[in-house]
FIKE-730342 format. One record per atom (N, C-alpha, C): x, y, z. Coordinates in pm, whole numbers, plus 50000, padded with zeros to 5 digits. Atoms other than C-alpha are relative to their C-alpha. Example, Ala and Ser with C-alpha at 12.3 -4.5 7.8 and 13.67 -1.06 7.14 Angstrom:
// residues 2
500894988150000 512304955050780 500905012050000 499184988149994 513674989450714 499235010950073 
***
This chain:
// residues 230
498675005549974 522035002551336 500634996149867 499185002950158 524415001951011 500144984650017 499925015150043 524334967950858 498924992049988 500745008949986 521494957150925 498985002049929 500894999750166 518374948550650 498785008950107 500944989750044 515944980650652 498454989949991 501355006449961 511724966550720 499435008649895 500904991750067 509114974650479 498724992450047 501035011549921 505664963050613 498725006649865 500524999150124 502954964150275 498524997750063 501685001749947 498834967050353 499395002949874 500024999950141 497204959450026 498675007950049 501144991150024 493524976749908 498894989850070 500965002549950 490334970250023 499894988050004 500585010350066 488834934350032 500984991349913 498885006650094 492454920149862 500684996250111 499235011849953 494844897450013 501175006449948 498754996749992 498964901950071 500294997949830 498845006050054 499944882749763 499745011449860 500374990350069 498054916449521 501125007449974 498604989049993 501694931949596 501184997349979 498705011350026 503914904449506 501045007349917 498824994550041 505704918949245 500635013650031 499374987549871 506214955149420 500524993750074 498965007149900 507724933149688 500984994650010 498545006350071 510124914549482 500805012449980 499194986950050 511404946749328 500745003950108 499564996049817 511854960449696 500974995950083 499345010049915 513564930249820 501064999549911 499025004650127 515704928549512 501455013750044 498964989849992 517384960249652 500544996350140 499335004149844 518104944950014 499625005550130 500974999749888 515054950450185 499404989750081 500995011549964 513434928350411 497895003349969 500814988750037 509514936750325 498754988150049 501005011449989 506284919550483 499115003349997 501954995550075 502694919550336 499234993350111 501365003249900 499694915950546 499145002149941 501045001750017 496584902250517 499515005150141 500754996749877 493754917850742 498744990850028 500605003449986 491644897050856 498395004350012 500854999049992 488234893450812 499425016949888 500174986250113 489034924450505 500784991949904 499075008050131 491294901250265 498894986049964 500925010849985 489254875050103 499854989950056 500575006649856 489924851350360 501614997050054 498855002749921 492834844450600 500054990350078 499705012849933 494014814350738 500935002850146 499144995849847 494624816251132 500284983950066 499875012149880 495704791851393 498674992450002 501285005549941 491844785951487 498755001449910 500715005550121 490594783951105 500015008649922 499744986250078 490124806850811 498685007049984 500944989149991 488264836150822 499595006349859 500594999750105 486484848650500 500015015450034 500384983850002 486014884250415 498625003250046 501024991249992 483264904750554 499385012749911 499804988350078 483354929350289 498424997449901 500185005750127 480564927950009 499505011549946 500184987550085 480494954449779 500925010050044 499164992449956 482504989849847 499025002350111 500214997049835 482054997450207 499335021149997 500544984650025 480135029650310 500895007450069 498864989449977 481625057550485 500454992850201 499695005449918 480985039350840 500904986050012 499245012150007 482205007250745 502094999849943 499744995150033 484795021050595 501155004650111 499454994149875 486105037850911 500464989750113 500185011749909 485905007451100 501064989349922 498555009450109 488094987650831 501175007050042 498154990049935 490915013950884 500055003050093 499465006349849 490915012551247 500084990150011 499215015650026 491064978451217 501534998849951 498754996650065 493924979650977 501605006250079 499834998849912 495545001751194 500604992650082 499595010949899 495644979751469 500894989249944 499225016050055 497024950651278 501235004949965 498804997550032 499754972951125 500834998950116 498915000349924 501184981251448 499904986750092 499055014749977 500984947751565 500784991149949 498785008850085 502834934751291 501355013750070 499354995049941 505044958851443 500844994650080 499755003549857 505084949351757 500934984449993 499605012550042 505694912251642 501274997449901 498665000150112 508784918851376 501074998150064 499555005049946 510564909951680 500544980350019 499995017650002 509514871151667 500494991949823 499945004050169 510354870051266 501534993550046 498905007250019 513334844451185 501035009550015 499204990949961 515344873551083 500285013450062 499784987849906 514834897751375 501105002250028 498864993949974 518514897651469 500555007049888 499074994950107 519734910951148 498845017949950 500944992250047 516754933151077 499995015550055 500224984949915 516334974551190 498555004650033 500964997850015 513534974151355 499485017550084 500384990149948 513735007651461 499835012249894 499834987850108 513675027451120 499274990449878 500755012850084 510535007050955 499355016349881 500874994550099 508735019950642 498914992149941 501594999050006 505085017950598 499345001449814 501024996650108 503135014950243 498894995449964 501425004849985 500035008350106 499005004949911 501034993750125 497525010449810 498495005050075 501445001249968 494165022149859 499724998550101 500024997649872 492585016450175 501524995850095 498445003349902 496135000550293 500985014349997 499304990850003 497615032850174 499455012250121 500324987549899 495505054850407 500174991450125 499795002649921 495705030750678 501944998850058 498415000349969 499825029850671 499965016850046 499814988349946 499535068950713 499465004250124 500434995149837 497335069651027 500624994250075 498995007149925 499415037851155 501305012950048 498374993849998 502615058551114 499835010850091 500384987649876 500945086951332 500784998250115 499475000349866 502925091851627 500694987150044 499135010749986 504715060051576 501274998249975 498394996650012 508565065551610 500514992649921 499755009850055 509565032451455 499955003849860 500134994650127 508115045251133 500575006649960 499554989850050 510045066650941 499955004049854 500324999450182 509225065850569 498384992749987 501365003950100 505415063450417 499235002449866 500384995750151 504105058150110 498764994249990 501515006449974 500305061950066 499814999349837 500005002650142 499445047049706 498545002549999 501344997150029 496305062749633 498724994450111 500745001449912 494535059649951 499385012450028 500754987849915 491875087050140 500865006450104 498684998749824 493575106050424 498705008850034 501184995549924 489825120550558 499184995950105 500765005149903 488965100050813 499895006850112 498904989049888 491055118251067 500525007149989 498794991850018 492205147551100 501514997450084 498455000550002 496155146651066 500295014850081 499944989049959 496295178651260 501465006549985 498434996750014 500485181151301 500404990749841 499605001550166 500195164350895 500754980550045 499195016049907 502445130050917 501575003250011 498404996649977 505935134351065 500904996849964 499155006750073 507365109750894 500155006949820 500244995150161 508365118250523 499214991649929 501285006450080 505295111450324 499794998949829 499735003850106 505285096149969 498425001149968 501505002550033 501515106149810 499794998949843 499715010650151 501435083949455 498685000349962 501545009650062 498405083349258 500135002749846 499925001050189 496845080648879 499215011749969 500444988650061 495865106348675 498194994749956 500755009150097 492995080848597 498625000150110 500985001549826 491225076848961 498975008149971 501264992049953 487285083548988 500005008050139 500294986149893 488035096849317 500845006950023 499144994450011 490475116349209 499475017250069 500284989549925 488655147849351 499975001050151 499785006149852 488515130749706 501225000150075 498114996749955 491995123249704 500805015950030 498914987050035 492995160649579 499825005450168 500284995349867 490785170949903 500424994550083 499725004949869 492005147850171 501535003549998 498664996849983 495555153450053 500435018950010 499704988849995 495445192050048 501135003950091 499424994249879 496655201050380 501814990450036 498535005849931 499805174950375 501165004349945 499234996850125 503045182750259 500794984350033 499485012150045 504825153050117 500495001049843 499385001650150 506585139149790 498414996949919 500685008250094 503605137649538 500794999749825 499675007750114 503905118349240 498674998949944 500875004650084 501405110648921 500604991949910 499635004750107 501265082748746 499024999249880 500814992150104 499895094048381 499404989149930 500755014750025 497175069048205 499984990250070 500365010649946 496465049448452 498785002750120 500624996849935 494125043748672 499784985150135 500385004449895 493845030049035 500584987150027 499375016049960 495524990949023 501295001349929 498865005850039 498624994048839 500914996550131 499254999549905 500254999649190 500444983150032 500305010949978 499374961949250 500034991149844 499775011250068 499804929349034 499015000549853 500734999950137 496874936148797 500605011949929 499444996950065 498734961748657 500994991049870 499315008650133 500714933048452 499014991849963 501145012650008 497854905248446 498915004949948 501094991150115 495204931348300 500114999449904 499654994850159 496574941948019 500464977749911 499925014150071 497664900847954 498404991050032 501245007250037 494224889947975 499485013049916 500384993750066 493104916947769 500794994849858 499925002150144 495284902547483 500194987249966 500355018150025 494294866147545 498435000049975 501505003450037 490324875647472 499635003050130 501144996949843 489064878347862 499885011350049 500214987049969 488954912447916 500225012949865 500084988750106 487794941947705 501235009450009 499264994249973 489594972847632 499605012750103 500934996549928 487264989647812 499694995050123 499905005449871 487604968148125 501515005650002 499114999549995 491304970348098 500395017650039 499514983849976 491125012948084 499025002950125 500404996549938 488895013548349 500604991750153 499025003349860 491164992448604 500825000350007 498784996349989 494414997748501 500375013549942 499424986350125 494625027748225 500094992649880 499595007450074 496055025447926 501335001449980 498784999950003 499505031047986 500534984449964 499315012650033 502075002547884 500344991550118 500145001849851 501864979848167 501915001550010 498595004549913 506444973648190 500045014150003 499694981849965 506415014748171 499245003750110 500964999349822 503555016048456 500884993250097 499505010249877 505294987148645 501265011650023 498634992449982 508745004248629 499555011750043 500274987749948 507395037548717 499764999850134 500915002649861 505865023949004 501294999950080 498995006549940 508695003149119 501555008750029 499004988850012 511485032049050 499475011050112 499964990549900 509635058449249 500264992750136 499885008849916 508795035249537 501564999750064 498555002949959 512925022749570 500685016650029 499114987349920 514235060749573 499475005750092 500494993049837 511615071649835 500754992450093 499465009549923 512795044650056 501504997750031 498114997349990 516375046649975 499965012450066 499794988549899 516495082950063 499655002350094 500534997949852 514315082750351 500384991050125 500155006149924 515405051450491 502074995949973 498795002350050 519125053150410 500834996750103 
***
């Protein structure tokens, strides 16, 4: 419905918590989005509910079952934040019928199975997530945004799960695997306060310049979304 503020709903990486996406979210919102991060319970290091806070279950990287079971989880929670974007303060002003879906890492593959056959959805952007759990058989219907680093150990995983989709891909060059998220700026500044090597720093962010990573990020991101969700 013209006028009204455009939904972005954000599912961070494995074992991480909403606030990993903060500044992607500002950026987002800065253009006259409404945009809401989720924590998954009992997968974010801990979440505070009505009936107490729940702690992560996670410890270490998850195997291929566990794994599977996180992103059906996930899943589920996306489209109940869905379902619920109804009860938000500003539901009258909001479109909740033309939402867009993103998501690093495991949040990035779980926004693309969410978006499966979910009308509401219409724009996704998977930030270096798996897409092998499930086969995508009809691909994703929505226009699909597939973002990763030139940097990623499972960068052969990715190439394979993404084969078969067609979508916008994007590379971002020297980097690897977190710039998408907040340690992209906070890496590289503890790396030149003494607490992190350079050698920690290229193996979780790259070595790209983090405001040229950030901006890269944040630039593709806003024109997928603009054009798809215009």
């Amino acid at each position: 419905m013209p006028g009204r503020w455009l939904v972005l709903v954000y599912s961070p990486g494995g074992g991480d918590f909403r606030t990993v996406g903060t500044s992607l979210a500002e950026d987002l919102t800065s253009h006259g989005r409404v945009v809401v991060l989720v924590d998954h319970p009992g997968d974010a290091s801990q979440v505070e509910l009505p009936t107490g806070t729940r702690k992560t279950v996670l410890i270490g990287p998850p195997d291929e079952g566990a794994f599977r079971t996180m992103t059906d989880t996930r899943i589920a929670d996306l489209r109940h934040v869905l379902d619920r974007l109804a009860g938000l303060p500003l539901a009258p002003v909001m479109d909740r019928d033309r939402i867009g879906l993103y998501g690093h890492s495991a949040g990035g593959t779980a926004a693309v199975y969410a978006a499966h056959g979910e009308p509401r959805v219409r724009a996704v952007a998977n930030l270096e997530g798996y897409l092998d759990l499930h086969p995508l058989t009809d691909g994703c219907r929505a226009p699909l945004l597939l973002f990763r680093t030139d940097g990623f150990e499972g960068a052969a995983r990715i190439d394979s799960s993404w084969a078969h989709l067609h979508g916008h891909r994007t590379l971002l060059a020297h980097a690897t695997h977190w710039p998408f998220t907040d340690c992209g700026s906070l890496v590289p500044q503890l790396q030149t306060a003494g607490l992190v090597t350079a050698a920690a720093r290229a193996a979780l962010v790259g070595t790209a310049g983090p405001q040229a990573a950030l901006a890269a990020v944040w630039r593709r991101l806003h024109a997928f979304f603009a054009c798809h969700l215009a």
